[in-house]
PAPA-369531 format. One line per field, with one value per residue (C-alpha): y, x, z. Coordinates in steps of 0.25 Angstrom, whole numbers, plus 2048, in hexadecimal, padded with zeros to 3 digits. Each point is the difference from the previous one (the first is absolute). Layout:
! residues N
north Y / ...;
east X / ...;
up Z / ...;
! end
This chain:
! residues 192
north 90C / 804 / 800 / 7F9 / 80A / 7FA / 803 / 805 / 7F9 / 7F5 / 809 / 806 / 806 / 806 / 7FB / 80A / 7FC / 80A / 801 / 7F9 / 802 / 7F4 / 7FB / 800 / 807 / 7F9 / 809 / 802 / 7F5 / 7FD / 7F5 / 7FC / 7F9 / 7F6 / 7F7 / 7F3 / 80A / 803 / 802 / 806 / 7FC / 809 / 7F6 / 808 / 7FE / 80A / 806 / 800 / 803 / 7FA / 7FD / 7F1 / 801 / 7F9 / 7F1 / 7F6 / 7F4 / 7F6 / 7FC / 7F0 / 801 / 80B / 7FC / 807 / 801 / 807 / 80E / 7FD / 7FC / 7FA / 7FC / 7F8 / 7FE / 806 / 805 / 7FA / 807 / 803 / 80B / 804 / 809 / 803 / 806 / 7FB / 80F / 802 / 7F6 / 7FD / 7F9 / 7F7 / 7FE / 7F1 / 7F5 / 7FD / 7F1 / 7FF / 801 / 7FF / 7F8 / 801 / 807 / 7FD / 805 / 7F7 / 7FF / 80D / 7FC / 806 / 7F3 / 802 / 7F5 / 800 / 7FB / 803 / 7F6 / 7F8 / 800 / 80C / 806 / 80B / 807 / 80B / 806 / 80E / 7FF / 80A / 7F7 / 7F1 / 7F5 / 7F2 / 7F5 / 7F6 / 7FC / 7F2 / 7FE / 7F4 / 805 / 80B / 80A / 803 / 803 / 802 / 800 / 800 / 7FE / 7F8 / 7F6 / 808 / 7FC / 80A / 7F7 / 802 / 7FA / 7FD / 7F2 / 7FC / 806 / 807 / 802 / 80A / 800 / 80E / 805 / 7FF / 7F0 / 7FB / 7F1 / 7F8 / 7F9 / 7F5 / 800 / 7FA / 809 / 7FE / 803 / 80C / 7FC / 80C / 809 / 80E / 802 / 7FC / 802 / 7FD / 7FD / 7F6 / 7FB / 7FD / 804 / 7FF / 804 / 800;
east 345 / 802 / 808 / 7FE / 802 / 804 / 7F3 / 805 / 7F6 / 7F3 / 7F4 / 7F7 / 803 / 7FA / 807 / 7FF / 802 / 808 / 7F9 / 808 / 7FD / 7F8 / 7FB / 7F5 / 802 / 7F9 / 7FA / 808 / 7FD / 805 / 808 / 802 / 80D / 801 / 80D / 7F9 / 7FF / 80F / 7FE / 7F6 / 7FF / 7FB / 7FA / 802 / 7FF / 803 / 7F1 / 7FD / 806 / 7FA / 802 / 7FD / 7FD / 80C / 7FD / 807 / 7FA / 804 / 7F6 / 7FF / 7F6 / 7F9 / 7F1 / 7F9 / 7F0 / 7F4 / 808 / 809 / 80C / 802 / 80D / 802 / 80B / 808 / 7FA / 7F2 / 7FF / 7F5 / 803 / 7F8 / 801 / 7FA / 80C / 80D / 802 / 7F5 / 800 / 7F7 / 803 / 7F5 / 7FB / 80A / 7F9 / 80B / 7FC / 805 / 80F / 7FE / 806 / 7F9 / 7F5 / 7F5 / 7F7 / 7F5 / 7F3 / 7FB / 808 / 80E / 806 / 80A / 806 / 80D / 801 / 7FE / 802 / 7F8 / 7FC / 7F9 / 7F6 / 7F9 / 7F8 / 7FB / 7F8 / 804 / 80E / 7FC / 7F6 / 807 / 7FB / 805 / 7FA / 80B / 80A / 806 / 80B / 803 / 806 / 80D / 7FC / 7FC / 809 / 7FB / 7F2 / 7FB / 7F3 / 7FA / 7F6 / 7F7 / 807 / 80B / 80B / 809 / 80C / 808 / 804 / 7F3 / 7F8 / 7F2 / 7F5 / 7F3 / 7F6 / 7FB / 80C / 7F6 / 7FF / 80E / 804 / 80E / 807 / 808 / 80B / 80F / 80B / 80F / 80D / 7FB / 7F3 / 7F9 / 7FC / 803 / 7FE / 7F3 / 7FB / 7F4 / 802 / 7FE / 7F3 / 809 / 805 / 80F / 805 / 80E;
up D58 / 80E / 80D / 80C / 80B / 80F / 80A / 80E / 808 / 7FE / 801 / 7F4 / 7F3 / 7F5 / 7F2 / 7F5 / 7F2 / 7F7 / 7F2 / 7F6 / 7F0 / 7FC / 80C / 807 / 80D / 80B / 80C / 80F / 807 / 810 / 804 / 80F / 802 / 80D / 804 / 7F7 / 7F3 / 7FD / 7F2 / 7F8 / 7F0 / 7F8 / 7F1 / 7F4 / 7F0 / 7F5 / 801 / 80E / 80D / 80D / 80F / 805 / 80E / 809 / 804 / 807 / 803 / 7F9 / 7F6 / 7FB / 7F5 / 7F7 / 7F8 / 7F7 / 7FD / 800 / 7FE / 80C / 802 / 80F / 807 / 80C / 80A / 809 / 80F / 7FF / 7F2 / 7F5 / 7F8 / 7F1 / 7F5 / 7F4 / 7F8 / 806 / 807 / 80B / 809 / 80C / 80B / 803 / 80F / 802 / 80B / 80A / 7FE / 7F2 / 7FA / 7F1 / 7F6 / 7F4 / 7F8 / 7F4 / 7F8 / 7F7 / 800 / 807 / 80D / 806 / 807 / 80B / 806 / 80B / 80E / 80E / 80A / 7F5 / 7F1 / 7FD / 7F6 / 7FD / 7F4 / 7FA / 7F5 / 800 / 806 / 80B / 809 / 804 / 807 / 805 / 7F8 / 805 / 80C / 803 / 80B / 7FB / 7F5 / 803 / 7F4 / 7F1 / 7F8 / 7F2 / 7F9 / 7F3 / 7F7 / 7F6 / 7FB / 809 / 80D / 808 / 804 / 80C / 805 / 80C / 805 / 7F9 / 7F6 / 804 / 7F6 / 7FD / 7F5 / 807 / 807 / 80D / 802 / 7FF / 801 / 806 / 7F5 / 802 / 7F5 / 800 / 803 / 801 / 805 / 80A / 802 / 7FB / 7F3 / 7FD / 7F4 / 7F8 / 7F3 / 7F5 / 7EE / 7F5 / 80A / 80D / 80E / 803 / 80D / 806;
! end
């Protein structure tokens, strides 16, 4: 347990843990408060007690793969980590808002929108490059994998065997004319 204590002004701080029977004690850590980051949480279970550093963008999608977990959103953002706690904030492109994010087949897909539909990819979730943009199209929304194709969509759907080459899809859509959601099971894609 613990008690939140009122800080007289943003600036930085150090946080030191009080040790507490039964649990690990984690080791001082600093935190910088700005205007953006009025609260800072602080993630704990019975065995272990540990700071998560203050974001505020605000995240659309979260994927897991090759020891990373990446999530996209917010302010141009790419962020990873390989344990939920440490997160770094990866260099965003000012030419991508981010929507969604994949992992399959040795590839981290990102898809999103800027003035167009986008799409960019990774292999380690550190070093990204743009494989895809199409102003005819306003964003992407969603993507997915399997039967060996990466599947994104948007007001249509765009496909890659190789997340490098991607493909325009023409495929119905109703009511608001786009998709946001997409998925793959039972040997099929379904989008909405």
């Amino acid at each position: 347990s613990g008690a939140i204590a009122a800080v007289p002004s943003y600036g930085t701080y150090e946080i030191q843990f009080k040790g507490i029977s039964g649990w690990t004690t984690p080791q001082n850590r600093s935190v910088t408060l700005s205007v953006a980051q009025a609260d800072i949480w602080i993630d704990s279970d019975p065995y272990v007690q540990d700071p998560v550093q203050p974001l505020y963008e605000n995240f659309q999608r979260i994927g897991y793969g090759n020891g990373q977990f990446v999530a996209v959103g917010g302010a141009y953002t790419l962020i990873t980590t390989p344990d939920g706690v440490d997160w770094v904030r990866r260099a965003g492109r000012d030419d991508l808002l981010p929507e969604s994010v994949n992992y399959a087949d040795g590839t981290y897909v990102v898809v999103g929108r800027y003035n167009a539909a986008r799409i960019m990819t990774s292999s380690n979730a550190v070093d990204w490059t743009s494989r895809f943009t199409d102003s005819t199209l306003n964003a992407l929304h969603a993507v997915t994998y399997g039967k060996g194709l990466h599947v994104a969509v948007g007001a249509k759907a765009v496909t890659s065997p190789d997340g490098v080459n991607w493909t325009v899809r023409n495929v119905p859509t109703f009511g608001y004319g786009e998709m946001f959601g997409v998925a793959y099971g039972n040997n099929t894609f379904v989008a909405t």
